[in-house]
GUNU-161290 format. One record per residue: residue in three letters; x, y, z of N, C-alpha, C in turn. Coordinates in nm, 2 decimals. Layout:
BEGIN
<rose ALA&nxx X&nyy Y&nzz Z&caxx X&cayy Y&cazz Z&cxx X&cyy Y&czz Z>
...
END
This chain:
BEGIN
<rose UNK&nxx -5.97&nyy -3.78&nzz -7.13&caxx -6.07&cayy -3.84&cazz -7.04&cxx -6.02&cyy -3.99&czz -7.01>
<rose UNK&nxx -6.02&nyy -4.04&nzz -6.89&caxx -5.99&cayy -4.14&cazz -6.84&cxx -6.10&cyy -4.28&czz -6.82>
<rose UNK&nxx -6.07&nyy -4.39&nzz -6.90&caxx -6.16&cayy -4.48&cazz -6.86&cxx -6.20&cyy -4.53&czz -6.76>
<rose UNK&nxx -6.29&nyy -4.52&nzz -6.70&caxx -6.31&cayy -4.58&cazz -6.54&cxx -6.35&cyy -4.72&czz -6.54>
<rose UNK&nxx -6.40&nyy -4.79&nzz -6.63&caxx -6.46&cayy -4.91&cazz -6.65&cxx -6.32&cyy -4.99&czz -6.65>
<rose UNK&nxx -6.32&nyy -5.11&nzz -6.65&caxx -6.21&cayy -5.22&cazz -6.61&cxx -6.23&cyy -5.31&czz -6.72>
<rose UNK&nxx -6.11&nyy -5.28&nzz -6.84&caxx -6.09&cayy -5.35&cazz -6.95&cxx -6.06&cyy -5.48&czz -6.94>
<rose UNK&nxx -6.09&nyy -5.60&nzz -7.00&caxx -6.09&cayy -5.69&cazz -7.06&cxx -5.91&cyy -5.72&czz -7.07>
<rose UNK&nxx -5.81&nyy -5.80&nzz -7.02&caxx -5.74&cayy -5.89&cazz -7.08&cxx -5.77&cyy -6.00&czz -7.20>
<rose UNK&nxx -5.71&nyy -5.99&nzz -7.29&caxx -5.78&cayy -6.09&cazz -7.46&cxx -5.64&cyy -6.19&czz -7.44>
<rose UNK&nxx -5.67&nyy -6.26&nzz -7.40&caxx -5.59&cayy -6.41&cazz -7.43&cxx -5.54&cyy -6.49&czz -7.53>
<rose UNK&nxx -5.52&nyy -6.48&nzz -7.62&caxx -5.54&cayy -6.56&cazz -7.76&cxx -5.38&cyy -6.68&czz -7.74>
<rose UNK&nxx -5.50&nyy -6.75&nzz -7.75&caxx -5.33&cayy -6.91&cazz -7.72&cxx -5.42&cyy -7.02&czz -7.75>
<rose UNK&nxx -5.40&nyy -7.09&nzz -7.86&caxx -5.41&cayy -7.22&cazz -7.92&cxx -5.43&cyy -7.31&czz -7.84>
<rose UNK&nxx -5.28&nyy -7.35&nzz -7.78&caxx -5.25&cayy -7.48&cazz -7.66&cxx -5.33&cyy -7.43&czz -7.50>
<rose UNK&nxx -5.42&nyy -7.53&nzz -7.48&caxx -5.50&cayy -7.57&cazz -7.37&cxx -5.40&cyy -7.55&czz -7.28>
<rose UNK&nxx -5.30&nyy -7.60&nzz -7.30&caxx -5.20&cayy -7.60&cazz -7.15&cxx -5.13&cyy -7.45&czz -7.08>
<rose UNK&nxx -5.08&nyy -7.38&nzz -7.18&caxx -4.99&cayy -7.27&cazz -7.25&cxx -5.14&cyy -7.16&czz -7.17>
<rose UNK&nxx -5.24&nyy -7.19&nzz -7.26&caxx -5.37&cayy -7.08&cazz -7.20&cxx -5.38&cyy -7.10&czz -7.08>
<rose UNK&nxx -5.36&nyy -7.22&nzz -6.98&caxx -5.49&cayy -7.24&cazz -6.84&cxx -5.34&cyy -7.20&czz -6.76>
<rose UNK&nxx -5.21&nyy -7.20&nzz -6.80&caxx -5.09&cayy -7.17&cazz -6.75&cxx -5.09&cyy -6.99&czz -6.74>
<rose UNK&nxx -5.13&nyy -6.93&nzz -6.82&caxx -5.16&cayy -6.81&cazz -6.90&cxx -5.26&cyy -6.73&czz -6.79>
<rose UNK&nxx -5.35&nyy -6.82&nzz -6.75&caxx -5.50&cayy -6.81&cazz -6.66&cxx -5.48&cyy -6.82&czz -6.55>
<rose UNK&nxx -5.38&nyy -6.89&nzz -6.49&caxx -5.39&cayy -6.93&cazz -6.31&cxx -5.28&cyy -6.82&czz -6.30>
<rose UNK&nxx -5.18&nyy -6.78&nzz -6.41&caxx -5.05&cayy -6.66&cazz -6.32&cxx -5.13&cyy -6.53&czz -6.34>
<rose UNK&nxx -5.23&nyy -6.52&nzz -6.44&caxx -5.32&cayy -6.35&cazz -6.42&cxx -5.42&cyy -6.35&czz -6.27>
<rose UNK&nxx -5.49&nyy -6.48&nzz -6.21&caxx -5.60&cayy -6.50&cazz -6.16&cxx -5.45&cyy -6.44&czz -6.00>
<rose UNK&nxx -5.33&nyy -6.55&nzz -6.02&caxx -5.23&cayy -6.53&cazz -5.89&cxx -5.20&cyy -6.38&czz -5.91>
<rose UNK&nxx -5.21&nyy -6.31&nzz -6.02&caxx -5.18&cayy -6.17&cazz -5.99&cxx -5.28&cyy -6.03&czz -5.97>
<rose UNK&nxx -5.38&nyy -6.09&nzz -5.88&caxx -5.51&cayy -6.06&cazz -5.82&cxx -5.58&cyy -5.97&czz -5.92>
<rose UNK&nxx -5.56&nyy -5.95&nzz -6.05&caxx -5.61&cayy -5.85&cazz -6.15&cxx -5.75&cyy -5.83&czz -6.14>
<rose UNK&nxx -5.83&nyy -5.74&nzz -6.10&caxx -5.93&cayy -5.72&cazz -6.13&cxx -6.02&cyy -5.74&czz -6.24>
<rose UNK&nxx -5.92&nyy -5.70&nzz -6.36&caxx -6.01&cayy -5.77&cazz -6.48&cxx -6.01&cyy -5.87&czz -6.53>
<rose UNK&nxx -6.15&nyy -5.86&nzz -6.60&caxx -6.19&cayy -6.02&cazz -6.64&cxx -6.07&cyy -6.03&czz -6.79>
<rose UNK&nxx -6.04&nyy -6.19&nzz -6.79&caxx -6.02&cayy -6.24&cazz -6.88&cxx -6.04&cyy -6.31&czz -6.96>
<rose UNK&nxx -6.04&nyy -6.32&nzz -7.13&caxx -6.13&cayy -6.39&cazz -7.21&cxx -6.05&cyy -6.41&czz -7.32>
<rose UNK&nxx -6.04&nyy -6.55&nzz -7.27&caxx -5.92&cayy -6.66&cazz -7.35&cxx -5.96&cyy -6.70&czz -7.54>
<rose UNK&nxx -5.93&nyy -6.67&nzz -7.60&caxx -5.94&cayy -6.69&cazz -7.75&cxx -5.85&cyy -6.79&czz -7.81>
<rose UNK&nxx -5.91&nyy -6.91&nzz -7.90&caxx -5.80&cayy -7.00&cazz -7.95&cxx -5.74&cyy -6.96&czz -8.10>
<rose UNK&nxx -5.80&nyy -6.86&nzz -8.16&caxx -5.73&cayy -6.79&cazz -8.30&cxx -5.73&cyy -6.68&czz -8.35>
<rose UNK&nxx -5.68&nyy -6.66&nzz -8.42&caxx -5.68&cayy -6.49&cazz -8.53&cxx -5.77&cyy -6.48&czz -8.51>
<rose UNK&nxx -5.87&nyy -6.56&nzz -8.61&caxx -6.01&cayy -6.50&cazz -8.61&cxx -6.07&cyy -6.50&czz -8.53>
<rose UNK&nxx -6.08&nyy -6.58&nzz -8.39&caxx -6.17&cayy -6.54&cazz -8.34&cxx -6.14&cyy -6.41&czz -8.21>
<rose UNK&nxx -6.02&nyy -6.38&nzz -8.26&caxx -5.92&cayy -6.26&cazz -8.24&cxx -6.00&cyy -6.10&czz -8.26>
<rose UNK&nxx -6.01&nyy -6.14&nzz -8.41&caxx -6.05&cayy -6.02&cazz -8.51&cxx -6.20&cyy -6.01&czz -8.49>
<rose UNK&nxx -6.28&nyy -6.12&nzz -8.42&caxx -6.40&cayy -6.10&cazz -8.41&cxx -6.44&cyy -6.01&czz -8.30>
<rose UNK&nxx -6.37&nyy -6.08&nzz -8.19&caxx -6.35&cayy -6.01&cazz -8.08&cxx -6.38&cyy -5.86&czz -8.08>
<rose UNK&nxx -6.27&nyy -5.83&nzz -8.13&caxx -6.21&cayy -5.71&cazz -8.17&cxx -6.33&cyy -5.61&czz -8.20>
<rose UNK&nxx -6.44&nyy -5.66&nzz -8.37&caxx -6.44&cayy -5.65&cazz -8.41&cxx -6.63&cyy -5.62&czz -8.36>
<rose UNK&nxx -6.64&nyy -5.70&nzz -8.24&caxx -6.77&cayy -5.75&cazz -8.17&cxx -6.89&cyy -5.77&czz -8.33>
<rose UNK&nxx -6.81&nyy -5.88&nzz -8.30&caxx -6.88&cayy -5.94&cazz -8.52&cxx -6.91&cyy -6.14&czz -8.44>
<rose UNK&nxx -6.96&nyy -6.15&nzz -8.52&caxx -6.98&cayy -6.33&cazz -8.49&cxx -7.03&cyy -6.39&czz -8.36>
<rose UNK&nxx -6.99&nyy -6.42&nzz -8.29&caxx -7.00&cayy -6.49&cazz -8.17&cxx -7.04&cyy -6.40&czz -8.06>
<rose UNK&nxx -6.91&nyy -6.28&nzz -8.08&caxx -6.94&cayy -6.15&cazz -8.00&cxx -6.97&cyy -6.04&czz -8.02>
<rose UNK&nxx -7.10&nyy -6.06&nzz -8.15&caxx -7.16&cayy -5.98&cazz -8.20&cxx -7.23&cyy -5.87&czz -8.07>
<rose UNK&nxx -7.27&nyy -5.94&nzz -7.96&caxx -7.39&cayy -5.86&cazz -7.83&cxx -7.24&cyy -5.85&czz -7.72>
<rose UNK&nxx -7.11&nyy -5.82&nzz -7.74&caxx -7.00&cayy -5.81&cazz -7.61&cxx -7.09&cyy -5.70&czz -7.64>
<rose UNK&nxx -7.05&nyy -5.61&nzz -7.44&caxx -7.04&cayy -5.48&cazz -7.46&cxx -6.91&cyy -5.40&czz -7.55>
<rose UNK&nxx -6.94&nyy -5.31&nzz -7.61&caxx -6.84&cayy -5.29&cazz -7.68&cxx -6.71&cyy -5.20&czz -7.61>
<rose UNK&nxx -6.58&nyy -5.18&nzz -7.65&caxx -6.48&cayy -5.12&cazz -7.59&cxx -6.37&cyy -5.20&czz -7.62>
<rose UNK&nxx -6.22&nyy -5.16&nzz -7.66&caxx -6.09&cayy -5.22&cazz -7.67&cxx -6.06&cyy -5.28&czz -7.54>
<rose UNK&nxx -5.98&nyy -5.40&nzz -7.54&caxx -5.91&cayy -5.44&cazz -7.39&cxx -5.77&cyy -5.39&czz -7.38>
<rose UNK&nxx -5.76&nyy -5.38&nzz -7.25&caxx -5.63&cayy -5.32&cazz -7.16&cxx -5.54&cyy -5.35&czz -7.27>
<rose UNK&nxx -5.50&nyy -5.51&nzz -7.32&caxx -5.37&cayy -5.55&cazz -7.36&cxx -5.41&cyy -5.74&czz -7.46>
<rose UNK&nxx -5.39&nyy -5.75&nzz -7.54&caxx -5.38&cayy -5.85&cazz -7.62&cxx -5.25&cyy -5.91&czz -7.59>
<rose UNK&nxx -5.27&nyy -6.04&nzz -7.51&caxx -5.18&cayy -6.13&cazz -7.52&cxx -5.17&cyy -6.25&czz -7.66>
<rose UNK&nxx -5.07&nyy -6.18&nzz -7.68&caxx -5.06&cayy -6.27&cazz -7.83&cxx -5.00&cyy -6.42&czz -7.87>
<rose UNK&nxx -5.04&nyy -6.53&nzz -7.87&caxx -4.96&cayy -6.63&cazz -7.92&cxx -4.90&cyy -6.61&czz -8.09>
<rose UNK&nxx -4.82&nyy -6.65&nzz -8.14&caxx -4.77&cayy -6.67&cazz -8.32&cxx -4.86&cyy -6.77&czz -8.40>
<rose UNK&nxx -4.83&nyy -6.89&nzz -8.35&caxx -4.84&cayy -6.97&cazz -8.36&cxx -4.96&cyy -7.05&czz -8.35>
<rose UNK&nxx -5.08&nyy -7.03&nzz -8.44&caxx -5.22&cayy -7.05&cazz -8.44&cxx -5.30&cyy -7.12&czz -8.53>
<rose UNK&nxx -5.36&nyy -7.19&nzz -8.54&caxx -5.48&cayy -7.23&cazz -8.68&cxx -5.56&cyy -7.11&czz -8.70>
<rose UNK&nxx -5.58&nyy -7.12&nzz -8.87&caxx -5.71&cayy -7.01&cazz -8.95&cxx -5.60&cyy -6.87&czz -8.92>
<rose UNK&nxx -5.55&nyy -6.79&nzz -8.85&caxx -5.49&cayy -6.68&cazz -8.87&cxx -5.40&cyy -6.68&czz -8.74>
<rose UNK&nxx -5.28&nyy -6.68&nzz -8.81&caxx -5.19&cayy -6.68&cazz -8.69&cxx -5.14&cyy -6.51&czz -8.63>
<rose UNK&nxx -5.07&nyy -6.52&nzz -8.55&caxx -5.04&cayy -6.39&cazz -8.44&cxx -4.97&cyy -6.28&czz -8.53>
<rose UNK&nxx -4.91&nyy -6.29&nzz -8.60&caxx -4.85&cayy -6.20&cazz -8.71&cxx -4.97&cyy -6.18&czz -8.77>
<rose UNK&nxx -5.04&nyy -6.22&nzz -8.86&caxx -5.15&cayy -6.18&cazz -8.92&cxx -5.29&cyy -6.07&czz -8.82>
<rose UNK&nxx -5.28&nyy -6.09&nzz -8.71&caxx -5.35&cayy -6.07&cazz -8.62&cxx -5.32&cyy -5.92&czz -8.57>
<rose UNK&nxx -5.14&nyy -5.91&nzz -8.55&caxx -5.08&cayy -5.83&cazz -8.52&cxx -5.09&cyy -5.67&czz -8.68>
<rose UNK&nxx -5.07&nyy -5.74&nzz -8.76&caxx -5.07&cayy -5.68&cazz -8.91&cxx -5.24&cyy -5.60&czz -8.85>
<rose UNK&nxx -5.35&nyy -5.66&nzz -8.88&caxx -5.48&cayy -5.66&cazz -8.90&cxx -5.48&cyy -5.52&czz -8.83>
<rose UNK&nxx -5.43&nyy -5.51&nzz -8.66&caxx -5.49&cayy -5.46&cazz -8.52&cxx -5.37&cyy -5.27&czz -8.59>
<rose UNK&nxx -5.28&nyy -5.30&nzz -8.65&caxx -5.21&cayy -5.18&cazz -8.66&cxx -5.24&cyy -5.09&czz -8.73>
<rose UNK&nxx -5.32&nyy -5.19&nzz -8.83&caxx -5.37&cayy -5.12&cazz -8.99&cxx -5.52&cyy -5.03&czz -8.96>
<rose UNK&nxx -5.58&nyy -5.03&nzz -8.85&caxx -5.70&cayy -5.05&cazz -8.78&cxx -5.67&cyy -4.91&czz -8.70>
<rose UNK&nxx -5.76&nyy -4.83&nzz -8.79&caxx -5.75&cayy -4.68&cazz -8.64&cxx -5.81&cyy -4.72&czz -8.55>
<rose UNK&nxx -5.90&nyy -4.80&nzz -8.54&caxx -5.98&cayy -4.83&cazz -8.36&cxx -5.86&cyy -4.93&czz -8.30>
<rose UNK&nxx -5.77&nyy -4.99&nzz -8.35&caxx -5.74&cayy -5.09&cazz -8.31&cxx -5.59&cyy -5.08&czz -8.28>
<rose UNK&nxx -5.52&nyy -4.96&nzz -8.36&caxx -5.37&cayy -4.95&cazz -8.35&cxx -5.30&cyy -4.94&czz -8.22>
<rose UNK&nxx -5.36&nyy -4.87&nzz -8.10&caxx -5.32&cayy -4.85&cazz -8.05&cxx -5.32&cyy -4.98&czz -7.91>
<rose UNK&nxx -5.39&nyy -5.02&nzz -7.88&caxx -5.44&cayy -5.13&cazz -7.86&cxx -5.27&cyy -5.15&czz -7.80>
<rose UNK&nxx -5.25&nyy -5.20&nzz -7.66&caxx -5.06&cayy -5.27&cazz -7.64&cxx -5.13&cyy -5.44&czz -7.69>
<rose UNK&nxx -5.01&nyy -5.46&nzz -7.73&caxx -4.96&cayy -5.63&cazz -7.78&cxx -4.88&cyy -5.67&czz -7.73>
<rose UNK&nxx -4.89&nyy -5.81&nzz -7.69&caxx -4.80&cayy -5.87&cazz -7.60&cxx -4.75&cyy -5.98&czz -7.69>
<rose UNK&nxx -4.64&nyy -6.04&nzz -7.78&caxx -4.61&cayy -6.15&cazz -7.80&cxx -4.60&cyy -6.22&czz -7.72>
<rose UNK&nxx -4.68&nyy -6.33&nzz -7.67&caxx -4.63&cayy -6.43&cazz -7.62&cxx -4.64&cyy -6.57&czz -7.61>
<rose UNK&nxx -4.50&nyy -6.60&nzz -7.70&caxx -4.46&cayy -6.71&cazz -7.80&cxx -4.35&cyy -6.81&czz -7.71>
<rose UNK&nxx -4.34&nyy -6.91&nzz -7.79&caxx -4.23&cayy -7.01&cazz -7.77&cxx -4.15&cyy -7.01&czz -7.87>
<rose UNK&nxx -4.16&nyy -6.93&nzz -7.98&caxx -4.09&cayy -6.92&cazz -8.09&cxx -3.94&cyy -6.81&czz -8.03>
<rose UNK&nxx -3.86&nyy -6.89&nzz -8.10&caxx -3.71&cayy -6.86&cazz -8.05&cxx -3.68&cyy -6.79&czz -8.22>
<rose UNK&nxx -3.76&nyy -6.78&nzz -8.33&caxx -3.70&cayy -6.83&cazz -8.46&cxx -3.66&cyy -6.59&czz -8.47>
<rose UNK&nxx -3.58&nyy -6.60&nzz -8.48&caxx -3.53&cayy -6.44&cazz -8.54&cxx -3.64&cyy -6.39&czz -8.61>
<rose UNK&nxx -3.69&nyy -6.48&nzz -8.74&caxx -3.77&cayy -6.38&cazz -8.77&cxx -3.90&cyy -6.33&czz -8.72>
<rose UNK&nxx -3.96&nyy -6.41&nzz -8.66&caxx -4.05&cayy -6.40&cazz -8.56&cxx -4.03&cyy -6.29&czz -8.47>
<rose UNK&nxx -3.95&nyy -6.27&nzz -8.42&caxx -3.85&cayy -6.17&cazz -8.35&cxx -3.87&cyy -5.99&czz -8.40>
<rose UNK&nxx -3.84&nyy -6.01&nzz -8.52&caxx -3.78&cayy -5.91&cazz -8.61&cxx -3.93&cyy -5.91&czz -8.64>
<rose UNK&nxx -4.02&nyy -5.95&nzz -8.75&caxx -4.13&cayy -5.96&cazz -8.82&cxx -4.24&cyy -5.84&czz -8.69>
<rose UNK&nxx -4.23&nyy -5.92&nzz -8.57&caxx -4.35&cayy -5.86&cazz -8.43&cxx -4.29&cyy -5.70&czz -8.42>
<rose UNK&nxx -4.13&nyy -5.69&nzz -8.41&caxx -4.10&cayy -5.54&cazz -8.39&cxx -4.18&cyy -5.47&czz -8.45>
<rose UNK&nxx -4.09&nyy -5.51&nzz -8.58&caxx -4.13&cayy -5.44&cazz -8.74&cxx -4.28&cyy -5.41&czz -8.75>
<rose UNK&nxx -4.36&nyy -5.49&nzz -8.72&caxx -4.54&cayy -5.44&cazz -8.71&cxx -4.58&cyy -5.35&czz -8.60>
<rose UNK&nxx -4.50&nyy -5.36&nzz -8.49&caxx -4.55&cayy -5.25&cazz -8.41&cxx -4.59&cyy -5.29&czz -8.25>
<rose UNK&nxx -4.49&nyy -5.40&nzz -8.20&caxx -4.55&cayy -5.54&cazz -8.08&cxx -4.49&cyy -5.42&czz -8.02>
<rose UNK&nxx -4.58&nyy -5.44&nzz -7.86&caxx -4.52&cayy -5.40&cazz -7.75&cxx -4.41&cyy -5.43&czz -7.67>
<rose UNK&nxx -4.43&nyy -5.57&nzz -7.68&caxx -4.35&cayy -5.64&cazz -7.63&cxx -4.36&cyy -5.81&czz -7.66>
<rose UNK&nxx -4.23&nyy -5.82&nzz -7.65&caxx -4.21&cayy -6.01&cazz -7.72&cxx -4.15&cyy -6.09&czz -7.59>
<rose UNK&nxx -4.24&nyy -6.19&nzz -7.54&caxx -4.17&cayy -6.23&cazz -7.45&cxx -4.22&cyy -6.40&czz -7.50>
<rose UNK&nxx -4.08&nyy -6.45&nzz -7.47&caxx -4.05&cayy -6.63&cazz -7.48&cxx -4.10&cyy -6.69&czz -7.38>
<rose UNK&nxx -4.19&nyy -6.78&nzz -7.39&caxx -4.23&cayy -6.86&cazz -7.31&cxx -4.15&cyy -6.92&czz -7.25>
<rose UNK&nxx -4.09&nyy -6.87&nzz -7.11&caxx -4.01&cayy -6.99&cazz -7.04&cxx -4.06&cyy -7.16&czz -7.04>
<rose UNK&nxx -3.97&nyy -7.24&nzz -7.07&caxx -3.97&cayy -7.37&cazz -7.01&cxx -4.02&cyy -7.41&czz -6.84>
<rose UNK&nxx -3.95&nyy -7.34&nzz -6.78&caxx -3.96&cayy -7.32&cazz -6.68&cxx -4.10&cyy -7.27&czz -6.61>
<rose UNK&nxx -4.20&nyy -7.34&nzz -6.57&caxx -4.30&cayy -7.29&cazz -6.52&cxx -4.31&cyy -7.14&czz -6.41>
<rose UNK&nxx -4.24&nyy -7.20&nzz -6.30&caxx -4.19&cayy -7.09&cazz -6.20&cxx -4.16&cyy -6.95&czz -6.31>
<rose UNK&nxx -4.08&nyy -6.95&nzz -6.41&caxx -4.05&cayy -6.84&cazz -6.47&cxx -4.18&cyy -6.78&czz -6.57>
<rose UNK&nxx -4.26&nyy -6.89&nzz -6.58&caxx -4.38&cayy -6.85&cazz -6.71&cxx -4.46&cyy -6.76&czz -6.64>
<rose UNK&nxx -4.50&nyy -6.80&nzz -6.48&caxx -4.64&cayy -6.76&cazz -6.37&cxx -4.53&cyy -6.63&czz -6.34>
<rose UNK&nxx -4.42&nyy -6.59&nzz -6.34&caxx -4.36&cayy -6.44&cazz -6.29&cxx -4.40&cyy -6.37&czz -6.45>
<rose UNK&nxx -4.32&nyy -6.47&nzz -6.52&caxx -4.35&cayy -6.35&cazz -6.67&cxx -4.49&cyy -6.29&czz -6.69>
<rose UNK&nxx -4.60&nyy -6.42&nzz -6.63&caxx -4.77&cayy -6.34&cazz -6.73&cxx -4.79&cyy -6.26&czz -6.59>
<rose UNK&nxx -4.75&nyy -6.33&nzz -6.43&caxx -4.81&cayy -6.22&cazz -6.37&cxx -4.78&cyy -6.07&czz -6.39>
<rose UNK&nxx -4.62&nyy -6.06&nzz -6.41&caxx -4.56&cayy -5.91&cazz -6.42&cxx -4.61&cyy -5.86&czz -6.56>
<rose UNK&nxx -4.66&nyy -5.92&nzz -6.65&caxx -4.72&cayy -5.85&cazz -6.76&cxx -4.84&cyy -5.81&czz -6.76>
<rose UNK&nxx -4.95&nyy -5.90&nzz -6.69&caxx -5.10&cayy -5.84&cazz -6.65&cxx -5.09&cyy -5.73&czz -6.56>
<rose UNK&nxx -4.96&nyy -5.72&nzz -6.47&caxx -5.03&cayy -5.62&cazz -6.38&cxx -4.96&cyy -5.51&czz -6.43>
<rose UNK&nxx -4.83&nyy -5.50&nzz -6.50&caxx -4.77&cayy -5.37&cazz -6.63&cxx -4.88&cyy -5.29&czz -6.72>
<rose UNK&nxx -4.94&nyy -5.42&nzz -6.76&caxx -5.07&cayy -5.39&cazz -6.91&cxx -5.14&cyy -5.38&czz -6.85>
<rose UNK&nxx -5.22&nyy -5.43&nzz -6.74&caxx -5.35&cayy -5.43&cazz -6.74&cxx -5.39&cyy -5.31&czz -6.65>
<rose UNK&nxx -5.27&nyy -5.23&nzz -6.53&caxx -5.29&cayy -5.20&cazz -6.40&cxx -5.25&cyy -5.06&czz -6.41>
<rose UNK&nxx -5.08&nyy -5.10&nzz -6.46&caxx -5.00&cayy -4.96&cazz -6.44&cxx -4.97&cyy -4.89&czz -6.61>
<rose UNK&nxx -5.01&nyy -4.96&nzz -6.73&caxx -5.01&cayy -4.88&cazz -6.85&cxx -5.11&cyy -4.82&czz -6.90>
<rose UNK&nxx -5.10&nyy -4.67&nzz -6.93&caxx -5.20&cayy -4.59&cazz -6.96&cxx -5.20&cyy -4.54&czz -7.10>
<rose UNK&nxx -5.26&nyy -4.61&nzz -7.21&caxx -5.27&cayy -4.64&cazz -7.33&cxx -5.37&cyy -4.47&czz -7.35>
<rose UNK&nxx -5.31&nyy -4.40&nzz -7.51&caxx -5.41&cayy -4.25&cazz -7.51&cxx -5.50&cyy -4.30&czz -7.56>
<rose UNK&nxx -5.54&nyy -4.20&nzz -7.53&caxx -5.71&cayy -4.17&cazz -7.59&cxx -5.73&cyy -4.20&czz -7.74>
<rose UNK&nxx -5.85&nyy -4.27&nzz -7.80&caxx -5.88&cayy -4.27&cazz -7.93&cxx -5.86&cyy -4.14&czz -8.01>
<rose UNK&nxx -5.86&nyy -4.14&nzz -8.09&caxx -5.85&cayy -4.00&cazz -8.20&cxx -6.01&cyy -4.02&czz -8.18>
END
């Protein structure tokens, strides 16, 4: 069965700049779905979890979790670990997206189960192509299965 409702993009990015940069290339890539910017793990896993804050969300997984690493209270590896270990939550696509160049970082996101790892260009012009062509990959044209 096919979801007809229009999932949620989850944002999770620390830096105010990195996020609102994050926000104007999904908004330029006319996505239908709403997006809902998160500054940590936890309030990640709450999300997720519709516990704390988003205790009353409607409930349902989003399209695609864009992931930052690099976080206060629970960073994106720990986030990434949590969401695979999680039958509601495994299947869920993951997006690393880091400024971290560091190998293990690299290796660590495969090894857990990332969809995909993409480096924050320096380059603005290249950042707004990278998040547009990933919101409309994840959010538009990937068709994630059905829950068990």
């Amino acid at each position: 069965m096919i979801n007809r409702y229009i999932r949620t993009i989850l944002l999770v990015e620390d830096s105010m700049a990195d996020a609102e940069m994050s926000l104007d290339a999904l908004r330029e890539a006319n996505l239908a779905n709403p997006v809902v910017h998160l500054q940590d793990g936890v309030e990640c896993m709450d999300w997720l979890h519709c516990r704390g804050a988003w205790a009353t969300r409607e409930p349902g997984n989003p399209a695609v979790v864009l992931l930052d690493i690099k976080m206060p209270r629970m960073d994106g590896l720990e986030v990434l670990t949590r969401m695979r270990a999680d039958d509601r939550l495994r299947r869920i696509p993951v997006v690393i997206l880091s400024s971290s160049r560091e190998e293990s970082d690299l290796a660590r996101s495969w090894d857990l189960g990332v969809n995909a790892y993409v480096i924050k260009p320096v380059d603005v012009d290249q950042f707004f192509t990278a998040v547009r062509t990933l919101g409309q990959f994840w959010a538009v044209l990937n068709q994630a299965p059905e829950q068990d």
